[in-house]
C-alpha positions as CSV (number, residue, x, y, z in Angstrom):
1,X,0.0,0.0,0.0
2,X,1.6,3.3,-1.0
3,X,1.8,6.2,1.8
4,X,-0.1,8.1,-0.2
5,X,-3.3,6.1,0.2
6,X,-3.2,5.8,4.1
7,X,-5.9,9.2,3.9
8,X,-8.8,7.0,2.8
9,X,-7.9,4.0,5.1
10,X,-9.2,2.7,8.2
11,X,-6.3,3.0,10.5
12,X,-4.8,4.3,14.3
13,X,-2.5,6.7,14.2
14,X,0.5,6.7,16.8
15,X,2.9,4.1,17.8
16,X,0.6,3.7,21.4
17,X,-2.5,2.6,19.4
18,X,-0.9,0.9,16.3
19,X,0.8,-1.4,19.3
20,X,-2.7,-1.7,20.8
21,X,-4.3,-2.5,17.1
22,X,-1.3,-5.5,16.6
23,X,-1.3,-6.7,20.2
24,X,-5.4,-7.4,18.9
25,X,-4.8,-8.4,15.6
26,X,-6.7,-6.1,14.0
27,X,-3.6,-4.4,12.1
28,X,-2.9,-5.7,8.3
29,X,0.0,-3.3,7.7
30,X,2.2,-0.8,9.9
31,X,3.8,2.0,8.5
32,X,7.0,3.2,10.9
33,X,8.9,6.8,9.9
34,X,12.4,6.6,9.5
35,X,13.2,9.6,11.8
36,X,11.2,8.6,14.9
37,X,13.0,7.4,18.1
38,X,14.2,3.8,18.1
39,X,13.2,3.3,21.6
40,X,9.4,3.9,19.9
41,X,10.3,1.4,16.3
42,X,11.9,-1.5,17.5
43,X,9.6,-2.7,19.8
44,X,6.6,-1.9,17.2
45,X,8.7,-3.8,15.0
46,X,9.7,-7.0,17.1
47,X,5.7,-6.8,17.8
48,X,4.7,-7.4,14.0
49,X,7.2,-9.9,13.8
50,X,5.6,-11.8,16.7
51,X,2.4,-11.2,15.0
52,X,3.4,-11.6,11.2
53,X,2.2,-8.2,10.5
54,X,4.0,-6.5,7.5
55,X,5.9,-3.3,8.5
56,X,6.8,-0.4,5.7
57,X,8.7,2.6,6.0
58,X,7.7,6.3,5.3
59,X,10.4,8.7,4.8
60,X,9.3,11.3,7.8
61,X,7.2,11.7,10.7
62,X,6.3,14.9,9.0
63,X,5.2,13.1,5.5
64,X,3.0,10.1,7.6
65,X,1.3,12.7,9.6
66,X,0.6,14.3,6.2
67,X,-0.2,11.2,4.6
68,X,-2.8,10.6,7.5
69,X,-4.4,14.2,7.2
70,X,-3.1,15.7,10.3
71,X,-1.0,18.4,11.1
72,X,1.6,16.8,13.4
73,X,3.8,14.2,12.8
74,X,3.3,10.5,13.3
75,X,5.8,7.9,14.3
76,X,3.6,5.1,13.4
77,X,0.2,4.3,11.5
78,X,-1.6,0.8,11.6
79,X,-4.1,0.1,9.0
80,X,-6.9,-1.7,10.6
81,X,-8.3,-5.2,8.6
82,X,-11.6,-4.4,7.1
């Protein structure tokens, strides 16, 4: 799924509730921004291993925020199974 098509998805926005969507199973797809903290990333990312949940990267914070259609940055963005 491109970044650009995250606007029109069902998703959770921020690494708290993207966790919270994978810990549940309800996440298809987690997009992680290459400039956010590590100590917020990795364990995202161990947790969609665990769960066999494919992880992307989005250039920015700034451009996933963007890509979401909020103002503010986003470290991470689950899209939620329909």
């Amino acid at each position: 799924m491109p970044i650009g098509t995250l606007k029109d998805a069902k998703k959770v926005v921020g690494a708290k509730q993207a966790a919270k969507a994978v810990e549940k199973g309800q996440a298809c797809l987690v997009f992680l921004a290459e400039d956010a903290d590590n100590r917020v990333t990795v364990p995202l990312r161990e947790a969609c291993a665990r769960a066999g949940v494919k992880v992307e990267t989005a250039p920015s914070m700034g451009e996933l925020g963007k890509a979401c259609g909020i103002e503010v940055g986003a470290a991470a963005v689950a899209v939620i199974k329909v």
